[in-house]
N, C-alpha and C positions, 0 to 999 in steps of 0.2 A: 402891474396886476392886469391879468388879462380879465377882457370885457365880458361881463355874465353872460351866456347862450341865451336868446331869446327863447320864450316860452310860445308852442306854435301851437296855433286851431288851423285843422283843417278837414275841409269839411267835404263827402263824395256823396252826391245824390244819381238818382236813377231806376229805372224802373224794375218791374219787378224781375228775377233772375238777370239783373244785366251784370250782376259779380259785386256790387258793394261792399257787401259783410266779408265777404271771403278776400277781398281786394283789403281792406282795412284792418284786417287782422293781422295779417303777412307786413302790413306796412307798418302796425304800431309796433310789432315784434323786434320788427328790423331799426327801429329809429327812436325805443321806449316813448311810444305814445300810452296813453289809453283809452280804450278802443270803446266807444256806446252805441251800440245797434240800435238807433229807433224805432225801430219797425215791429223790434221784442215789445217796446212802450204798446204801440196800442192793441198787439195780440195779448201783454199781460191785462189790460183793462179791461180787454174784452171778457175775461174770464167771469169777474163778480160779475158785469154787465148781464151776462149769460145762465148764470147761477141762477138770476132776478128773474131771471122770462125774459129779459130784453134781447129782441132777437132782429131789432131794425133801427130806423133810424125814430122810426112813427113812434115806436115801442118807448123810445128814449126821450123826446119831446114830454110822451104821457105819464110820465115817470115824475114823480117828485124828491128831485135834487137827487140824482141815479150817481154821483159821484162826490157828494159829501162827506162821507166816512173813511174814505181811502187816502190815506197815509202813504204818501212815497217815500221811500228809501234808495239807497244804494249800496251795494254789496260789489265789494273791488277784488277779482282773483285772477291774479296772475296780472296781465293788460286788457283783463276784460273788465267793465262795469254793467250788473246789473241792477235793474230796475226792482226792488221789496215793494209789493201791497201790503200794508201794517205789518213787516217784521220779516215777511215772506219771500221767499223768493220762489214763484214757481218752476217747475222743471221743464224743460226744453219741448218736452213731448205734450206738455199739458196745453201751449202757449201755438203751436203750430201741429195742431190736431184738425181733421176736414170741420168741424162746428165753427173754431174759430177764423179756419182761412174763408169761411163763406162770408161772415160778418165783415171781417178787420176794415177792411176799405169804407164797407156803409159807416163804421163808426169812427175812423178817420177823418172820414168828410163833415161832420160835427163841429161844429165852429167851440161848443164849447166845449169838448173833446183835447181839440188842439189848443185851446187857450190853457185847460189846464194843466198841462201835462208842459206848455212852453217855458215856464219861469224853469221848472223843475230839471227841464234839458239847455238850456243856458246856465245854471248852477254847476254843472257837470264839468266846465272849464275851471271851476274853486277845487273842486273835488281831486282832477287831474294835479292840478297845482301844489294842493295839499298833500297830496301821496307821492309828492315828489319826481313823477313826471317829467318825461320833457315838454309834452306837448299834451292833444287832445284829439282824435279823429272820429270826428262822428259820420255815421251815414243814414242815410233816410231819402226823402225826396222832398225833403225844404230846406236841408239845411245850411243850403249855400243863397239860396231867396230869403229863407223869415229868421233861423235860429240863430246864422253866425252871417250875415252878409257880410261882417268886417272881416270874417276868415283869412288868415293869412293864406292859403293858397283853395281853390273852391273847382271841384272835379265833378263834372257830368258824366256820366257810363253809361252809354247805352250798345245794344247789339242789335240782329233784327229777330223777328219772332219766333220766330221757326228756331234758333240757336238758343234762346230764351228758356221756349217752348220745353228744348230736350234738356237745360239743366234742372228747369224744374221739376222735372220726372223724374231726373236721378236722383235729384232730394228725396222721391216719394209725397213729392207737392202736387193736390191734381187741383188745384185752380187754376181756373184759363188766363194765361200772361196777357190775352187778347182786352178781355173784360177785366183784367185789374186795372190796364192803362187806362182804358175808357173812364173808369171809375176816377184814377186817380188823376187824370189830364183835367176832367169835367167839373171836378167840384170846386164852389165858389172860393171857397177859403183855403186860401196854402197852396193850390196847384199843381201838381208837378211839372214843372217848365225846367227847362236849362236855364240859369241864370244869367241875366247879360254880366261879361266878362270873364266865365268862369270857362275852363278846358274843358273841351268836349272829347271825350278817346271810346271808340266804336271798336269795342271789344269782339265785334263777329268772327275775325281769323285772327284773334290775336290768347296766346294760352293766359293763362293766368299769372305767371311768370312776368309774362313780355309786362302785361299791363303792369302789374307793381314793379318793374323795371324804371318803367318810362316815369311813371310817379316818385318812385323813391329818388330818382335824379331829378327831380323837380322841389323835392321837400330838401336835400342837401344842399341844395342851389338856395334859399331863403334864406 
């Protein structure tokens, strides 16, 4: 009897437009991963957060208990998983709209922000498992440091700003890629840092392509 296929995490962090989600998609497609974008997680919280008045980090301190009624779920279509607030799934356009990309980082850096939302995105490997799956790829900008450091293989992407800068325009994203990093490099809890151990691949002259090239011959190789 041949030996059951290992069940794989793995996990790509990296800053804002360095290709993550678009890198992880292409790659669960190719290898039946399932694919959770975290970065949908804290633009979907930011929603009710925003709904409330809360439109900072002050705003969320003076708030009492601003995330007790929210019910996370998940909703699995196709290789993609998303994130349900009570039953819900919002829509794409709702979740990355300019109100919430001015927020998402201030409420990211919330220590209990990321605490709540952490159980919920390590569940997400049961979840994979359950739906039968071969593996799980998550991307974000912790989840090779705080959500999977055991990740079977843990990928850093970065580009330089200016290369950054033009995909996020193409998105029709006008947050400055300059002041997310600052954001997200600076904050006490979670950081974005490259992992010690993990692959670092500098997507500045490299297509999209190239990169889940190099990657998918590195999750075949495991």
């Amino acid at each position: 009897m041949s030996e059951e296929k290992k069940f794989l995490v793995i996990a790509v962090d990296g800053g804002a437009a360095s290709g993550k989600s678009s890198t992880s998609r292409a790659l669960a497609k190719a290898h039946r991963l399932m694919h959770v974008d975290t970065g949908a997680h804290y633009r979907t919280v930011a929603l009710p957060l925003l709904r409330r008045g809360i439109v900072c980090a002050e705003d969320f301190f003076a708030s009492e208990k601003p995330l007790e009624d929210l019910d996370l779920g998940t909703v699995v279509r196709g290789n993609e998983a998303y994130m349900s607030l009570n039953g819900i799934v919002p829509d794409d356009d709702e979740i990355r709209n300019d109100k919430v990309n001015a927020v998402v980082s201030q409420f990211a850096s919330i220590p209990e922000v990321r605490r709540f939302l952490f159980e919920y995105q390590r569940r997400q490997k049961d979840v994979a498992r359950e739906r039968g799956f071969a593996g799980l790829i998550m991307d974000g900008r912790d989840i090779g440091s705080v959500i999977f450091p055991d990740a079977d293989l843990r990928i850093f992407l970065t580009a330089d700003p200016e290369a950054r800068a033009r995909r996020r325009a193409a998105e029709g994203i006008a947050d400055s890629v300059a002041e997310r990093d600052k954001l997200d490099a600076s904050r006490k809890t979670a950081p974005l840092a490259c992992p010690e151990g993990a692959v670092k691949i500098d997507s500045t002259h490299l297509t999209l392509e190239e990169v889940v090239a190099k990657i998918s011959a590195m999750i075949s190789a495991l």
